[in-house]
C-alpha positions as CSV (number, residue, x, y, z in Angstrom):
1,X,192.9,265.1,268.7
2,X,196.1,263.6,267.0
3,X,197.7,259.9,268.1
4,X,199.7,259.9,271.1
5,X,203.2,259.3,270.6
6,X,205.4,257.5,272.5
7,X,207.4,259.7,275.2
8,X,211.1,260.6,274.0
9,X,212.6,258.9,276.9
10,X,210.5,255.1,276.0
11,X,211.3,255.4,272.5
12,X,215.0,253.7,272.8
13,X,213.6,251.1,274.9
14,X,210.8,250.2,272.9
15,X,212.8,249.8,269.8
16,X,215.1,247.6,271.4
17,X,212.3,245.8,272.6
18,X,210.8,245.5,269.0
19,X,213.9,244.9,267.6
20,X,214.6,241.9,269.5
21,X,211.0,240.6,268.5
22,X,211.9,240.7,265.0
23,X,215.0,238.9,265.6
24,X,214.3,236.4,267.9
25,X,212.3,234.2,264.8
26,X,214.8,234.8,262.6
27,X,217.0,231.6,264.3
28,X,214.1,229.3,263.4
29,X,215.0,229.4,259.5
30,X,212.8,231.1,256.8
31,X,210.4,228.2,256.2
32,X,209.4,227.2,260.2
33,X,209.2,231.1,261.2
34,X,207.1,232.1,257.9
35,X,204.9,228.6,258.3
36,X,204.0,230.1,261.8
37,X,203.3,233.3,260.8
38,X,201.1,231.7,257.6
39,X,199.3,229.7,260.4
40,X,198.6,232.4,263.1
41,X,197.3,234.5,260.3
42,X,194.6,232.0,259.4
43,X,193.8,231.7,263.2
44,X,193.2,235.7,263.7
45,X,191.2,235.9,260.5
46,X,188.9,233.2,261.3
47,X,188.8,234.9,264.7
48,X,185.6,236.0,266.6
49,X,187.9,239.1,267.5
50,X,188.2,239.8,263.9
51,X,184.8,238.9,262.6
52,X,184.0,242.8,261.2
53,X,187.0,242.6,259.2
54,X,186.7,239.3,258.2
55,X,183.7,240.2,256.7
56,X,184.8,243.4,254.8
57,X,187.5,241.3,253.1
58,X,184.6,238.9,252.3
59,X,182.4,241.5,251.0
60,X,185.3,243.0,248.9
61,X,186.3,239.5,247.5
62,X,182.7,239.0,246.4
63,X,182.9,242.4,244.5
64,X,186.0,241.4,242.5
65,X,185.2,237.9,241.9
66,X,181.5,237.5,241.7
67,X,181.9,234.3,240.1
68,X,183.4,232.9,243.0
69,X,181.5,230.0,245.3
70,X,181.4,230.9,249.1
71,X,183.4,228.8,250.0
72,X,186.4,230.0,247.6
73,X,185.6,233.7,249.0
74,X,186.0,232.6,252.8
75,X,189.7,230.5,251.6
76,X,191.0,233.5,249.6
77,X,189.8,236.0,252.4
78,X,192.0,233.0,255.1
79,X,194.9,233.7,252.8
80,X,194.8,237.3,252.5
81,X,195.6,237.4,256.2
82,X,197.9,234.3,255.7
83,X,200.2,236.2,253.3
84,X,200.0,239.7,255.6
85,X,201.3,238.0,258.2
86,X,203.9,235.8,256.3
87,X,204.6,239.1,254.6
88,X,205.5,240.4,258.0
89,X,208.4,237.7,259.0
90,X,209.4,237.6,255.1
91,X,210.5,241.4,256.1
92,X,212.9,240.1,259.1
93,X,214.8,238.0,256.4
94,X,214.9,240.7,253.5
95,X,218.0,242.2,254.6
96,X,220.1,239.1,255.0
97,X,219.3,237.5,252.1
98,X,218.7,239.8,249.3
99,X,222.6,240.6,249.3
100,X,224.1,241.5,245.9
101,X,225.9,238.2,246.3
102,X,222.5,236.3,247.2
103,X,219.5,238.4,245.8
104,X,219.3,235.8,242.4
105,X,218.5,232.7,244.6
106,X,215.2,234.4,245.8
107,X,214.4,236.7,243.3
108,X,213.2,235.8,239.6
109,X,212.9,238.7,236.9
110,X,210.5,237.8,234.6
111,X,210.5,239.7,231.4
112,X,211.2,243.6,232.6
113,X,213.5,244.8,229.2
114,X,210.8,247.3,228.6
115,X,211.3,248.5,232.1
116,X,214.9,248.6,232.0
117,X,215.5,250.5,228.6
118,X,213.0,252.7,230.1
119,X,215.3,253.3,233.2
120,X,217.9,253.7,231.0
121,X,216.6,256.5,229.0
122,X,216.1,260.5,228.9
123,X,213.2,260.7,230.8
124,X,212.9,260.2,234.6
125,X,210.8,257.2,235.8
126,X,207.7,256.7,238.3
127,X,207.6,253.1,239.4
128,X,204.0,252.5,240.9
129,X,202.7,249.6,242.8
130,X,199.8,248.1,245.2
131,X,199.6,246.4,248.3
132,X,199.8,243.4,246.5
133,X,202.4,240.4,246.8
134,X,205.5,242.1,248.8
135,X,205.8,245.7,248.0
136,X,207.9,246.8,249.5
137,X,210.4,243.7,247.9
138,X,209.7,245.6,244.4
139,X,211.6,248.9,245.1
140,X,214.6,246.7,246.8
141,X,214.6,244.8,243.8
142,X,215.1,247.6,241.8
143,X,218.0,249.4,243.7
144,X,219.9,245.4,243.6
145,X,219.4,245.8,239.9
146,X,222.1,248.9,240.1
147,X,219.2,252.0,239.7
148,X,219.2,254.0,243.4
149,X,215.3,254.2,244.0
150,X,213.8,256.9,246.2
151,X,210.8,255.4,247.6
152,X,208.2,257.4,249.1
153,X,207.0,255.8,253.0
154,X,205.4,256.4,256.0
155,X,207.6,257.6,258.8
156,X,207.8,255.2,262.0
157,X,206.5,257.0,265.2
158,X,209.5,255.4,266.9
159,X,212.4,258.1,265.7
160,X,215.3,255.4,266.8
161,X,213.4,252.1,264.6
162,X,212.7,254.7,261.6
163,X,216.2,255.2,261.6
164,X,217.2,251.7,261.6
165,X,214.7,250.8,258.6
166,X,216.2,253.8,256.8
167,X,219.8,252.6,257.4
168,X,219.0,249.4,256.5
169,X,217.5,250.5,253.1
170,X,220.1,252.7,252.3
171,X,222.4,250.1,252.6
172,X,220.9,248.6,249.4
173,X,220.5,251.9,247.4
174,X,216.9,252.5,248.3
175,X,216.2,255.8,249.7
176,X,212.9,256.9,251.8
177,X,211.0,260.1,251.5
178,X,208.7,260.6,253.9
179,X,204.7,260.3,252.5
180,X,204.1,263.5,254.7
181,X,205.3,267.1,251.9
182,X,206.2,263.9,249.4
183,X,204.8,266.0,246.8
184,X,207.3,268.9,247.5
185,X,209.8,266.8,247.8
186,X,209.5,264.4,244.6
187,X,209.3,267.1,241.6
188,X,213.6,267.7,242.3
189,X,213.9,264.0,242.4
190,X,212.2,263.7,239.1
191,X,214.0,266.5,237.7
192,X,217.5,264.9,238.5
193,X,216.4,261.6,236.3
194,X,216.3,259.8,239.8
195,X,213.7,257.3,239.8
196,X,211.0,257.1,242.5
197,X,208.5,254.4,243.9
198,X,205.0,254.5,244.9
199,X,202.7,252.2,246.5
200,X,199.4,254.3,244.8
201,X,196.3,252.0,245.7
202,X,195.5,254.0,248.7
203,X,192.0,255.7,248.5
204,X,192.4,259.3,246.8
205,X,188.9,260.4,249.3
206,X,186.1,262.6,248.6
207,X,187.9,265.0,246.4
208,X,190.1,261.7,244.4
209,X,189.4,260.7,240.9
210,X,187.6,258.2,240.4
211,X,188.1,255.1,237.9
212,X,187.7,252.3,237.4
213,X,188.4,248.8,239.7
214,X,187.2,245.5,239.1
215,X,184.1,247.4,237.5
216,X,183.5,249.6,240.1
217,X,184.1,253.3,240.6
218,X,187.6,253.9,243.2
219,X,188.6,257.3,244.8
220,X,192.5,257.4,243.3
221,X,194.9,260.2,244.4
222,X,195.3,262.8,241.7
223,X,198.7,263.7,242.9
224,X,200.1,260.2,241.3
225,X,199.3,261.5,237.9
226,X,199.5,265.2,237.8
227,X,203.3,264.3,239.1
228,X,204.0,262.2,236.0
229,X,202.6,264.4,233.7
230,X,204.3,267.4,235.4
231,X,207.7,265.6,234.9
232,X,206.5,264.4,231.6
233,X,207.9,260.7,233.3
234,X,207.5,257.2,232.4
235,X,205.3,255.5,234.0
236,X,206.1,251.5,235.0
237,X,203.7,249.1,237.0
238,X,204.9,246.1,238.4
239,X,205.1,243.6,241.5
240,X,207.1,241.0,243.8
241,X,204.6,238.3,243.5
242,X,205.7,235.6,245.7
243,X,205.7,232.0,244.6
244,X,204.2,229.0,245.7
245,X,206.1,225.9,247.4
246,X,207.5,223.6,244.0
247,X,206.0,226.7,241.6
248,X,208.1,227.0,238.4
249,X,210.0,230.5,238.0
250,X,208.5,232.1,235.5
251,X,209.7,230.8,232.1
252,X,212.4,232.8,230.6
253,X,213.4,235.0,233.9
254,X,216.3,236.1,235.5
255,X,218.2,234.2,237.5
256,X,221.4,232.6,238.4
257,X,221.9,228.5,237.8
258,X,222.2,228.7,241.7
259,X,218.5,229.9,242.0
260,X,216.7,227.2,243.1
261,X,218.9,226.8,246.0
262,X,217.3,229.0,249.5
263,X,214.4,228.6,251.5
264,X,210.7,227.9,249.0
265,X,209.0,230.4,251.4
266,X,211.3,233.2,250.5
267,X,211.1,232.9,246.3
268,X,209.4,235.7,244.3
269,X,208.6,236.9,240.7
270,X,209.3,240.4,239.8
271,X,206.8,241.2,237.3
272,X,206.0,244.4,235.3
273,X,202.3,244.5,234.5
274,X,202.6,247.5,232.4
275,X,204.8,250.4,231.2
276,X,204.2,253.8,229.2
277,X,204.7,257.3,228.9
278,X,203.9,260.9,227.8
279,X,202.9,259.8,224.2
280,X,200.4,257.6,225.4
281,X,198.2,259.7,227.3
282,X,198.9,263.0,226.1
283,X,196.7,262.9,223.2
284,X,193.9,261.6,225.3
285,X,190.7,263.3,225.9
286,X,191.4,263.4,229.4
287,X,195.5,262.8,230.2
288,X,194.8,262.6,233.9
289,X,192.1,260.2,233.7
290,X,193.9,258.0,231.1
291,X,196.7,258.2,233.0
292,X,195.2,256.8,236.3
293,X,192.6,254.6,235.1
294,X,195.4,252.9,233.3
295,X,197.3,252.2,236.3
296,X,194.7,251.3,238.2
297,X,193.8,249.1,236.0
298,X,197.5,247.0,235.8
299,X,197.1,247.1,239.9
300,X,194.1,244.8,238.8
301,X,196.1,242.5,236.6
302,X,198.4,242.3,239.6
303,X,195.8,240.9,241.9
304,X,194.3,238.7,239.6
305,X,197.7,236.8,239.2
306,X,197.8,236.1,242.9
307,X,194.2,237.1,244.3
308,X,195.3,235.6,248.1
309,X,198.6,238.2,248.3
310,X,196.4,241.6,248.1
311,X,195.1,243.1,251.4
312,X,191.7,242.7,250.7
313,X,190.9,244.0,254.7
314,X,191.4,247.5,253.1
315,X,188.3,249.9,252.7
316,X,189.2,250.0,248.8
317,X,185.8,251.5,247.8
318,X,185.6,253.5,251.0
319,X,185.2,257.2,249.2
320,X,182.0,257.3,246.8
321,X,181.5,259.7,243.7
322,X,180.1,262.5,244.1
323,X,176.9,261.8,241.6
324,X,176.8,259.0,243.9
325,X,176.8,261.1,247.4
326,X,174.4,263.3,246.1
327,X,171.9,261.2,244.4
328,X,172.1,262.5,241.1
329,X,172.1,260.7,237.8
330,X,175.8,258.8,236.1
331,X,177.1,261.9,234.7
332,X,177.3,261.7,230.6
333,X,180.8,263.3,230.4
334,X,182.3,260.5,232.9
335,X,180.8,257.7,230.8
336,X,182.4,259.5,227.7
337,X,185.5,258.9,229.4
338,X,185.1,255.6,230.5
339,X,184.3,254.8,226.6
340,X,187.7,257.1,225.8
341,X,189.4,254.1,227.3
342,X,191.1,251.7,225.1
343,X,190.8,248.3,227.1
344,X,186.9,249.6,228.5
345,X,184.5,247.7,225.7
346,X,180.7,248.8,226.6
347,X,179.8,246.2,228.3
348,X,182.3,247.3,230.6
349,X,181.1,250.6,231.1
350,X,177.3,249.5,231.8
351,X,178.9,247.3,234.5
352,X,180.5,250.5,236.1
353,X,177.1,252.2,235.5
354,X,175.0,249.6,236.8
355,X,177.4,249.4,240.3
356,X,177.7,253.0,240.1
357,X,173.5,253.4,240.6
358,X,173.2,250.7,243.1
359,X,175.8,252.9,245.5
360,X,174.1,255.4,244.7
361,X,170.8,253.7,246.0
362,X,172.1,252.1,249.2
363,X,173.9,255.5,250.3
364,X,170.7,257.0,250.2
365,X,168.9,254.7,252.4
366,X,171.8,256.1,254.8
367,X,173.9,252.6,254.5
368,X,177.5,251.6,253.8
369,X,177.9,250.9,250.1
């Protein structure tokens, strides 16, 4: 059975009523409305009502950071839920203060010159991104810089509030394709030089590809890839990471001598992590592969230059391999690849191996790996 959805005739009133939620904070002030959102965040995570998740996010942390003492892995998981909530209220101010007049008081672009002559060129652009720092900041970014961005989201089930968050987006030259026929709907965009965003860290399922993650094996849509390719697009990885209360913008960035000036809650570095195109991957072994692992693996870099602002509640390693599922040995031709990579030394590889057997083992005693 699918979700219910709200009746037609409730849908008005219940985006009025949400509406007025979201606005009734914003007369607090940035700093006192996102401090309580920072603090109930901590409450719910350390929650008994939130215990299972807790512990996923835990579990995941360990995976990423083995090297990290419990206690670390308990504070980082705290302010992953800190920053999703913060993230939240951040979202109530985004509109009124990222104005064209405003946006370089909150905003600080670190080095993105490769990005922008990149924009600038022949070929049409894919802009990817996690769920990691404020995503959905990156693609507004963008469109403030003067490039109209179509950015590919998932539709509200309220018709009247999806409307309002696409006006409101539009305003700013962002534009919103629905997630739902996206890949119908993007090759025109592409083919019209119009740039588009993605946020691609989603699990690809059963039937994804599967690369490489902090050293373990992730399903990763094949869509991502095989739409760059198709378009023969470059490809540019990058983030909003927001910065800390008294934290230095990053040296040499962006901004206006009025920058320091605005709330510290609402201050973030845009930072590209990594850009290329069609002449790096197509003489790869395997383009798709390349391709994917490749921005997979700048997702990584992302996270490990703010490890509290990714969502580390997601089931990230949900979907298994299918050497994996069916209890069969780490298929030769998928090492070759991971070897084909440039940044993958062997050491690396084993590591992928080594995690790759143990899921293997622990699905086979019928547990969650």
């Amino acid at each position: 059975m699918g979700r219910k959805r709200t009746p037609a005739f409730l849908q008005t009133p219940a985006t009025i009523a949400i509406r007025t939620a979201l606005a009734a904070p914003l007369v607090l002030g940035p700093q006192t409305a996102i401090g309580a959102a920072r603090m109930a965040g901590r409450a719910w995570a350390l929650s008994r009502f939130n215990r299972s998740r807790f512990e996923r996010t835990t579990r995941h942390i360990r995976e990423a950071f083995p090297e990290l003492a419990e206690e670390e892995v308990r504070e980082l998981g705290a302010g992953s839920y800190e920053h999703l909530f913060a993230l939240g209220m951040e979202l109530g101010y985004t509109s009124r203060l990222l104005t064209e007049e405003g946006f370089t008081r909150h905003l600080f672009f670190e080095d993105i010159s490769p990005a922008i002559r990149r924009l600038l060129g022949e070929r049409p652009c894919v802009l990817i991104t996690g769920h990691c720092g404020n995503w959905e900041l990156i693609g507004y970014s963008i469109a403030l810089l003067g490039f109209p961005l179509a950015a590919v989201y998932r539709p509200l089930d309220l018709k009247p509030l999806d409307r309002w968050v696409r006006d409101m987006r539009a305003r700013r030259g962002l534009s919103l394709i629905s997630k739902f026929g996206a890949m119908r709907a993007l090759p025109p965009v592409l083919e019209a030089k119009y740039p588009i965003g993605l946020v691609a860290d989603q699990s690809g399922g059963d039937r994804g590809i599967f690369v490489p993650f902090f050293g373990r094996l992730t399903s990763t849509y094949k869509s991502v890839g095989l739409l760059a390719m198709q378009a023969g697009a470059q490809v540019i990885c990058g983030t909003a990471r927001r910065l800390k209360p008294g934290e230095a913008p990053p040296p040499g960035s962006m901004r206006s001598e009025f920058s320091s000036i605005g709330p510290e809650s609402l201050r973030y570095a845009i930072e590209i992590t990594d850009s290329y195109g069609p002449e790096d991957w197509e003489n790869q072994p395997d383009p798709l592969f390349y391709l994917t692992a490749r921005y997979r693996r700048a997702m990584e870099s992302m996270i490990r230059r703010a490890p509290d602002q990714y969502l580390w509640m997601h089931r990230i390693w949900r979907s298994r391999a299918p050497h994996e599922r069916n209890g069969k040995p780490f298929p030769p031709q998928l090492r070759d690849k991971l070897l084909s990579l440039p940044w993958m030394t062997e050491t690396d590889v084993d590591r992928v191996i080594d995690r790759s057997v143990r899921d293997a083992a622990t699905i086979a005693m019928g547990a969650e790996p």
